[in-house]
VEXDREN-2710 file (C-alpha; in Angstrom, 1 decimal):
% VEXDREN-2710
k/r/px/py/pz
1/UNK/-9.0/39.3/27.0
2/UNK/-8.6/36.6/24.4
3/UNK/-6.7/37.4/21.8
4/UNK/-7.2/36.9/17.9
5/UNK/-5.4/34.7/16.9
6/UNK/-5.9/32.3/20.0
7/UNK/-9.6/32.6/19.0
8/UNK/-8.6/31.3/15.5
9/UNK/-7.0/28.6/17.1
10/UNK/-9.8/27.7/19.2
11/UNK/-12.1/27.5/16.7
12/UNK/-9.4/25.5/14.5
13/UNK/-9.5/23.0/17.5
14/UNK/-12.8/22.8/18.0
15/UNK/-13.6/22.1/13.9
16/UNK/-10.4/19.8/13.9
17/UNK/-12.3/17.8/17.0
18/UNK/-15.7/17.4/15.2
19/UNK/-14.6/16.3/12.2
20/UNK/-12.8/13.7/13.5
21/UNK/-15.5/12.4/15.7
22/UNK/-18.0/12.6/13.0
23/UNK/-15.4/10.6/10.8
24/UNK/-14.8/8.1/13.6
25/UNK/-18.8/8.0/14.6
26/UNK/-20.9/8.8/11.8
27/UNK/-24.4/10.6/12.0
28/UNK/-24.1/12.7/15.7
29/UNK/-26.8/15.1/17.0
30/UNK/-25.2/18.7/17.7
31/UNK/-26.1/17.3/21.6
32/UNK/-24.3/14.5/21.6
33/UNK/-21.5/16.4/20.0
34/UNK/-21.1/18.7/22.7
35/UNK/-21.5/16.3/25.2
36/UNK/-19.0/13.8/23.8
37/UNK/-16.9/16.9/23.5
38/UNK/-17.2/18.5/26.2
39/UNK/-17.7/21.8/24.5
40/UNK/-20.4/24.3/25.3
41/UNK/-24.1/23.6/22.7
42/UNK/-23.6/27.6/21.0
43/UNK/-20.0/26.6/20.1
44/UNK/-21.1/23.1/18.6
45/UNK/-23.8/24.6/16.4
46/UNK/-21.7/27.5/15.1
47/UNK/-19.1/25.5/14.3
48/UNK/-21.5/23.2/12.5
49/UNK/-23.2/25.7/10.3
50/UNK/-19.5/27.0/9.2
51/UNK/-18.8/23.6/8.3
52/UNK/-22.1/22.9/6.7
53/UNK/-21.0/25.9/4.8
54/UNK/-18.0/25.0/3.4
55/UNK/-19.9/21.6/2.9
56/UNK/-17.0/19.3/5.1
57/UNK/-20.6/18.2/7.0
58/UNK/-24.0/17.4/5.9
59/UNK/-27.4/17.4/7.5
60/UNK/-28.7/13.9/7.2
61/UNK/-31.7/12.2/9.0
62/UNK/-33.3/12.3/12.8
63/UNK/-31.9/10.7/15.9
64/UNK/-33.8/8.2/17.6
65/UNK/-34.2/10.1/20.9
66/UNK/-37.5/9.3/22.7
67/UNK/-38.3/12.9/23.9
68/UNK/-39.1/16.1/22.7
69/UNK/-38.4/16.5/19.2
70/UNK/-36.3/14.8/17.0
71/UNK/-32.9/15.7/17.0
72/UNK/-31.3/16.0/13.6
73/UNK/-28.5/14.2/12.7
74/UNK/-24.8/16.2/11.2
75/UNK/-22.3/13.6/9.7
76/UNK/-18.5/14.2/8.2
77/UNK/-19.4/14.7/4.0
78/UNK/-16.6/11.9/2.9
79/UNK/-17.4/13.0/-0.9
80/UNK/-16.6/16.8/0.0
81/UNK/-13.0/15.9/-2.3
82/UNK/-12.0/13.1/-3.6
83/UNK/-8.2/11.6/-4.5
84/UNK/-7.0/9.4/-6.8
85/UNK/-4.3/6.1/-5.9
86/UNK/-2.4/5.1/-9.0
87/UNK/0.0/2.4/-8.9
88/UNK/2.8/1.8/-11.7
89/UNK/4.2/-0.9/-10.5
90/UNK/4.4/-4.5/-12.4
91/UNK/4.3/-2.8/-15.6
92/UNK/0.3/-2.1/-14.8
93/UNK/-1.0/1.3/-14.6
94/UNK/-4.0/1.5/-11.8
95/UNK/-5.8/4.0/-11.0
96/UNK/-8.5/4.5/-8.1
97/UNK/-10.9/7.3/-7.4
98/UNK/-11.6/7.6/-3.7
99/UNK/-13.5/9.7/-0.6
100/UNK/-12.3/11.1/2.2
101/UNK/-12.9/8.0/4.3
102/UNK/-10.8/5.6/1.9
103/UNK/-13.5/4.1/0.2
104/UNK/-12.6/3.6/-3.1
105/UNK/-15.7/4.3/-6.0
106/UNK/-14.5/3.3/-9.1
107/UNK/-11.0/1.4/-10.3
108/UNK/-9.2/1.0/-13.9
109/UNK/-5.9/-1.6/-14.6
110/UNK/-4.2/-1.3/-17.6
111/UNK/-1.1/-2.6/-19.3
112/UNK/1.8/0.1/-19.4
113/UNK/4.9/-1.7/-20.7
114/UNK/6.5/1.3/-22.1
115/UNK/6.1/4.9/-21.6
116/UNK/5.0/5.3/-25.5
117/UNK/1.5/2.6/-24.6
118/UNK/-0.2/5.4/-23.7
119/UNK/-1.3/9.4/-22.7
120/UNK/-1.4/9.1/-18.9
121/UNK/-2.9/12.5/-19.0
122/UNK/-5.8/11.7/-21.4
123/UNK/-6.1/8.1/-19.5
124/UNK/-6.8/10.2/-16.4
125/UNK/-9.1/12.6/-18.1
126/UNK/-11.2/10.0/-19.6
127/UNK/-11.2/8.2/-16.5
128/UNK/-12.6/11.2/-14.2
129/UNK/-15.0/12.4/-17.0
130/UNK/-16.6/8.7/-17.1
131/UNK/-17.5/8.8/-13.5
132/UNK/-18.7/12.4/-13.8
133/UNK/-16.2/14.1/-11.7
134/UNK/-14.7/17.6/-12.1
135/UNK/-10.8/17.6/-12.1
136/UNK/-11.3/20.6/-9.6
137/UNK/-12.3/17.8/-6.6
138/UNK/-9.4/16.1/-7.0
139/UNK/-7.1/17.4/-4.3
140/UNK/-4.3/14.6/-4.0
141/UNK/-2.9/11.8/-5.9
142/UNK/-0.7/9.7/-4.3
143/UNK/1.4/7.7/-6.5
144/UNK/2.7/3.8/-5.8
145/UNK/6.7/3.5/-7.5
146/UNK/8.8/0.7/-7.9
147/UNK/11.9/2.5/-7.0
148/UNK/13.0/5.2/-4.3
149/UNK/12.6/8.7/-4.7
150/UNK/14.8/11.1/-2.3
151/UNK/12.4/13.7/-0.7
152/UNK/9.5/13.2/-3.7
153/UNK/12.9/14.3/-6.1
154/UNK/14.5/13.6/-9.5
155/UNK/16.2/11.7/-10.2
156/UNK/15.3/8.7/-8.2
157/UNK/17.6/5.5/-7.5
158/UNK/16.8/1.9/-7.5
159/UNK/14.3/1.5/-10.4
160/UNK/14.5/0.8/-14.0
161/UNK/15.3/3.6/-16.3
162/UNK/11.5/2.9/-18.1
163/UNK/9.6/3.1/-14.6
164/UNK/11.6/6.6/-14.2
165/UNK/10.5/7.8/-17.5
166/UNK/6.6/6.7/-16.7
167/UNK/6.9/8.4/-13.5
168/UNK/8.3/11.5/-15.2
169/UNK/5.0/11.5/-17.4
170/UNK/2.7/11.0/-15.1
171/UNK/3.7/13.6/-13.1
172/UNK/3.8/16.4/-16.0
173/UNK/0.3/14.8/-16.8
174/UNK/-1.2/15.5/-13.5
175/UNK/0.5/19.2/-13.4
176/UNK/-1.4/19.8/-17.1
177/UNK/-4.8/18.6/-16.0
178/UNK/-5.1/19.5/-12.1
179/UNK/-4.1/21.6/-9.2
180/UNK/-3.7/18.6/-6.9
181/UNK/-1.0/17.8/-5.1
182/UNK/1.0/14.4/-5.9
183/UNK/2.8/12.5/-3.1
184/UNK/5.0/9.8/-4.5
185/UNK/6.0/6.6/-2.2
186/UNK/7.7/3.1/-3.2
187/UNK/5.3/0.9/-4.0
188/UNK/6.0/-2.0/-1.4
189/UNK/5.8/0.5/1.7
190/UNK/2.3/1.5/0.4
191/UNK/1.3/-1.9/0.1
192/UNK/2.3/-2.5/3.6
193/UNK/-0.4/1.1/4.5
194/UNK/-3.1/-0.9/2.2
195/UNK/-2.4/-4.2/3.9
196/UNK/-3.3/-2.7/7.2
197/UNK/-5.8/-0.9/6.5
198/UNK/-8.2/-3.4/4.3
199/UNK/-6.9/-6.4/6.4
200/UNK/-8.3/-5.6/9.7
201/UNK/-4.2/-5.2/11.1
202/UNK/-5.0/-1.4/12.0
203/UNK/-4.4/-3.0/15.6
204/UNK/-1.3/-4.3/15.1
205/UNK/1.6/-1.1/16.1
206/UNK/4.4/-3.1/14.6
207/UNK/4.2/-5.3/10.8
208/UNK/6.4/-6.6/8.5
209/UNK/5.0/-6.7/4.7
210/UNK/7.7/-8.6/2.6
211/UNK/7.1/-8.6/-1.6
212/UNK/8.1/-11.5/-3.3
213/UNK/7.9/-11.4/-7.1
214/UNK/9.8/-10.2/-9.2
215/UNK/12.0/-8.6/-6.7
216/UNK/12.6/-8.8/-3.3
217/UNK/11.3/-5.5/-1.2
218/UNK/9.7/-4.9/2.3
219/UNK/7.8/-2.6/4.1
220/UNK/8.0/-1.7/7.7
221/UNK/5.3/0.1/10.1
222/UNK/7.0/1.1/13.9
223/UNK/4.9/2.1/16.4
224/UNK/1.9/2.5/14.0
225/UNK/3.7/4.6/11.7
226/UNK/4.8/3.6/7.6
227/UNK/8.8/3.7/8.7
228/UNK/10.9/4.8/5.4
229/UNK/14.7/5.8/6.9
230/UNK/16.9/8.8/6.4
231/UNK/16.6/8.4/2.8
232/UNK/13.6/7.3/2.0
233/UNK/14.8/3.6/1.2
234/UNK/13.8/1.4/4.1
235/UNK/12.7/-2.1/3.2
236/UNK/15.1/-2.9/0.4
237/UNK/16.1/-6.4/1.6
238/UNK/16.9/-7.7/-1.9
239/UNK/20.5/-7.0/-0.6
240/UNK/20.0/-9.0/2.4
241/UNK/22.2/-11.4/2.3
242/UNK/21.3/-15.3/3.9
243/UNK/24.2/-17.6/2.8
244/UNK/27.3/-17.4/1.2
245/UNK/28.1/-19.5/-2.0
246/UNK/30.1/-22.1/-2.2
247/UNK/32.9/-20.5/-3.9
248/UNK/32.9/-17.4/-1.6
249/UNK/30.5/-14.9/-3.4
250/UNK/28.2/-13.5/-1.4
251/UNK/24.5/-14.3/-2.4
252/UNK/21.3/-11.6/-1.7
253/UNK/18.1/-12.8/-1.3
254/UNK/16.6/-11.8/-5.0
255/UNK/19.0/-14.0/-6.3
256/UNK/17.9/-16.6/-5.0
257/UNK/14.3/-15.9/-3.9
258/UNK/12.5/-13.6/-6.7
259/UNK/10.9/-14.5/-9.9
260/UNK/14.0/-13.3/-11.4
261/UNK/16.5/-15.1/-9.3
262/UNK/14.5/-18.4/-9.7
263/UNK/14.3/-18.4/-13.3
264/UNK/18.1/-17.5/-13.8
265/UNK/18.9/-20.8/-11.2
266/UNK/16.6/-23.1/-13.4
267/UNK/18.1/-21.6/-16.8
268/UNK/21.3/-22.6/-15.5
269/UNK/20.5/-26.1/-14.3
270/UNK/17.9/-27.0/-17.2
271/UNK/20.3/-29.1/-19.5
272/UNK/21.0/-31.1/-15.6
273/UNK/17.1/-32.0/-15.4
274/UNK/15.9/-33.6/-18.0
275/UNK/14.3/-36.5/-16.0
276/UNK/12.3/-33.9/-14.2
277/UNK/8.7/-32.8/-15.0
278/UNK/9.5/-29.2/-15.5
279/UNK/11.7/-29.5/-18.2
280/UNK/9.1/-32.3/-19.5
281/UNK/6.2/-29.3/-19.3
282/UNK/8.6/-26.9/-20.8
283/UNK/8.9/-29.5/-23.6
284/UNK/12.8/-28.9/-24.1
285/UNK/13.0/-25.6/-24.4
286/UNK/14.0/-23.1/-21.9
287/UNK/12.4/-20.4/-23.2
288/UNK/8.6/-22.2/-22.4
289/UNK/9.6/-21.9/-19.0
290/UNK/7.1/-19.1/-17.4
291/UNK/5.5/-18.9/-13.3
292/UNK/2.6/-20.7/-14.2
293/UNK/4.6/-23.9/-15.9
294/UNK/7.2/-23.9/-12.5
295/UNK/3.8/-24.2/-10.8
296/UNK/2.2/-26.9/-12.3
297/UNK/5.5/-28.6/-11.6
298/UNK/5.3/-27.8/-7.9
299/UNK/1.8/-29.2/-8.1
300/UNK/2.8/-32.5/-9.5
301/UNK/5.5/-32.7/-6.8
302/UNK/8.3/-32.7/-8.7
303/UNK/11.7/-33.2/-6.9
304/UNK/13.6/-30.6/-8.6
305/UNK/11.5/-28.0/-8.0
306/UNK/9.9/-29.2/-4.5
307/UNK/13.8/-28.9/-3.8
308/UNK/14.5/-25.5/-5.1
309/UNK/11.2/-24.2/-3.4
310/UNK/12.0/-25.4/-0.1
311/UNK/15.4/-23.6/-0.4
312/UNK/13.6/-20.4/-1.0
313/UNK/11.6/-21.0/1.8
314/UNK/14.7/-21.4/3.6
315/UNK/16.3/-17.8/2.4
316/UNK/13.2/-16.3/3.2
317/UNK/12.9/-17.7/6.5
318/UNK/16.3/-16.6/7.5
319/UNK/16.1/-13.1/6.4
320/UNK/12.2/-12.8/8.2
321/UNK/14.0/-14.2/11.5
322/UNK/16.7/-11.9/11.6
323/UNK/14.3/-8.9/10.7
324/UNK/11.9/-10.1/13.4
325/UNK/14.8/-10.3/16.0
326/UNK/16.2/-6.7/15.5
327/UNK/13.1/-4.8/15.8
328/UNK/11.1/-7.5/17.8
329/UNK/8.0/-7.5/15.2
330/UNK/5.7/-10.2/15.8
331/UNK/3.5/-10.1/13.0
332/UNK/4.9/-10.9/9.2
333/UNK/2.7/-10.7/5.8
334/UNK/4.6/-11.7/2.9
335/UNK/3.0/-11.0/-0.5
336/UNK/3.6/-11.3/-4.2
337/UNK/3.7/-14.6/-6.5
338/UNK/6.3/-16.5/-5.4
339/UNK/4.6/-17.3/-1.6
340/UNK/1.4/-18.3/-3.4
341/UNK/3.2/-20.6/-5.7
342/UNK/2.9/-23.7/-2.9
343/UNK/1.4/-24.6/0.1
344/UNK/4.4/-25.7/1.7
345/UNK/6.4/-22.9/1.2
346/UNK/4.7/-20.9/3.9
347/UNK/5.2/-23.7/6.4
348/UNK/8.4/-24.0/6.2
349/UNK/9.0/-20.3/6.4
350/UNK/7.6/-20.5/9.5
351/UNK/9.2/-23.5/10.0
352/UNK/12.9/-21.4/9.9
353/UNK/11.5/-18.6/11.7
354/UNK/10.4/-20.7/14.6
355/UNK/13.6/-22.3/15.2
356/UNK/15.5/-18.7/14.7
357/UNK/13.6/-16.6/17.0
358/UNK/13.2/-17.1/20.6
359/UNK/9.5/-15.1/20.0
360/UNK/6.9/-16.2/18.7
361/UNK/6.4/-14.6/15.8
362/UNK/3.5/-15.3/12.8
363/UNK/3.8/-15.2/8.8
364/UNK/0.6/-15.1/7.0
365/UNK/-0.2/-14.4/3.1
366/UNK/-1.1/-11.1/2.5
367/UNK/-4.9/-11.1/2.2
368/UNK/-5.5/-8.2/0.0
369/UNK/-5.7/-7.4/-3.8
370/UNK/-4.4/-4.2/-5.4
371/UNK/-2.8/-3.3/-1.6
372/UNK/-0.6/-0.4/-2.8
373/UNK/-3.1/0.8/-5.0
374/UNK/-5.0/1.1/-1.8
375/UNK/-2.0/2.4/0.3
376/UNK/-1.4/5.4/-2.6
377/UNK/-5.1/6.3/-1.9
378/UNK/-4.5/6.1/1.6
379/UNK/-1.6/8.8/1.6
380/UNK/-3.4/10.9/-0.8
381/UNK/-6.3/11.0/2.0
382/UNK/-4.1/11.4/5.3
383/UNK/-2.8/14.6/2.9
384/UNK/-5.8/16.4/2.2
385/UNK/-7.3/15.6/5.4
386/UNK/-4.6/17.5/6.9
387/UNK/-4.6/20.3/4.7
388/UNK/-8.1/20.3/5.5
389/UNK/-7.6/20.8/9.3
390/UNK/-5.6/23.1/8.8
391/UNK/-7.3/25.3/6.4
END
């Protein structure tokens, strides 16, 4: 005799199975389901009209069989809940409104400088009740930090005291207008999830996303898997260290490498160029200097900067090489502002890595726009998908 709850189990499986066909498929005649399956034709269509039920699958269309009559088609419904991605990071807020297959509907980016710029809660409200959808079908939110928090816990490390206080908001916001649950990751580990995803890398088990902006952060997949550590902190190689400087203090790789790092080199050495065509755009004054003025000097070739550049290259180079040669990762994808700055500094980043590792390994710009935006809607799908399941 079967028992109960081995029943219930069964019939988990079985729903669990067509699902994920129907999600990896599309449209699939209850036939073709049960012979793709390999499960019996009265289990397939019970299952289905449970499903139908609970509206996870839809009736839509006929199959183009050539005999008898037409069989009609049952497909995954991918707008039977939807999540929400919002991204805090570079002082934006983003929000995204997705299905259950990742496809993202409708997008808003705003300005959030300081916690005070705005009502994250009535931004959100507004936001769903343009696009016509009931805070009730929102059943995860994942959330893209700049900073690490231990086990989705207060209080979080590595992060400016302002992005904690947003993050703090936000998340009484979403408790006040929703039951959904809220997964919160670092922003640079989603990005690598978004990367993947949207640039046709889903084949690739092992990648390397490296940030480089306004700080220095990585993320890391293993085996096809987003790989965070013991503590949730994986990927901070701002602390990397490449060289040590010439009087003996060791030097990380956002001090020399990030936004941040780059400005504070040139602040230092501006009264030392003024023969160069930087501090000629700046027009004397250090505090004209901004990214889009240091790249108009890289596009006029000037030797100061062309020099400095290179030398980021360099750190960069080093600190892929040695990533690359611990875990044995072929493929790279650096991101952020800095690699975009130049042509040439993603040439001689691979340049360096060639001559460091005995592999052949590959560094390409990352492709896509608003990637941990993408990767929080991502997580926020995996999540109610398995809740879903398992239901």
């Amino acid at each position: 005799m079967v028992r109960a709850g081995n029943q219930s189990m069964v019939k988990k499986n079985n729903q669990e199975a067509i699902i994920t066909y129907l999600m990896d498929h599309g449209g699939t005649s209850r036939a073709d389901l049960a012979k793709h399956l390999q499960v019996s034709k009265p289990t397939i269509s019970t299952n289905i009209s449970e499903l139908i039920k609970k509206g996870i699958v839809i009736e839509e269309g006929k199959g183009d069989n050539e005999l008898g009559k037409k069989s009609i088609l049952v497909n995954f419904n991918s707008c039977y809940r939807y999540v929400l991605g919002i991204d805090l990071s570079k002082r934006r807020f983003k929000i995204a409104l997705g299905d259950l297959r990742c496809h993202i509907h409708h997008t808003l980016d705003m300005a959030y400088n300081h916690p005070d710029d705005m009502d994250c809660g009535v931004v959100i409200k507004t936001f769903l009740q343009e696009h016509q959808i009931n805070e009730a079908s929102i059943e995860c939110i994942g959330i893209a930090y700049p900073g690490i928090i231990h086990n989705g816990e207060f209080p979080n490390i590595l992060s400016e005291k302002v992005n904690q206080i947003k993050l703090e908001k936000l998340t009484r916001a979403i408790h006040e207008i929703c039951t959904a649950k809220s997964l919160i990751k670092n922003d640079i580990n989603l990005a690598v999830i978004g990367e993947r995803i949207k640039g046709n890398l889903m084949g690739i088990s092992n990648l390397l996303y490296i940030s480089v902006d306004v700080g220095v952060g990585a993320g890391l997949v293993i085996d096809g898997k987003l790989y965070e550590g013991d503590r949730k902190s994986a990927g901070e190689i701002g602390f990397t260290v490449p060289h040590i400087h010439i009087d003996g203090h060791y030097v990380n790789i956002e001090e020399v490498a990030s936004k941040t790092g780059l400005f504070k080199i040139i602040r230092s050495d501006f009264n030392k160029i003024k023969e160069s065509l930087l501090y000629k755009l700046c027009q004397g004054h250090v505090d004209h200097l901004s990214i889009s003025v240091f790249q108009k000097a890289l596009e006029g070739e000037d030797p100061y900067c062309m020099a400095l550049i290179k030398k980021v290259a360099e750190y960069l180079g080093i600190t892929i090489a040695n990533i690359t040669a611990l875990l044995d990762i072929e493929h790279v994808v650096i991101g952020g502002d800095i690699p975009k700055l130049h042509e040439s500094i993603l040439m001689d980043i691979n340049a360096v890595v060639a001559r460091l590792v005995p592999l052949h390994t590959t560094v390409n710009l990352a492709q896509i726009k608003h990637s941990s935006l993408i990767g929080a809607v991502e997580i926020a799908v995996e999540q109610t998908m398995d809740d879903l399941l398992n239901e």
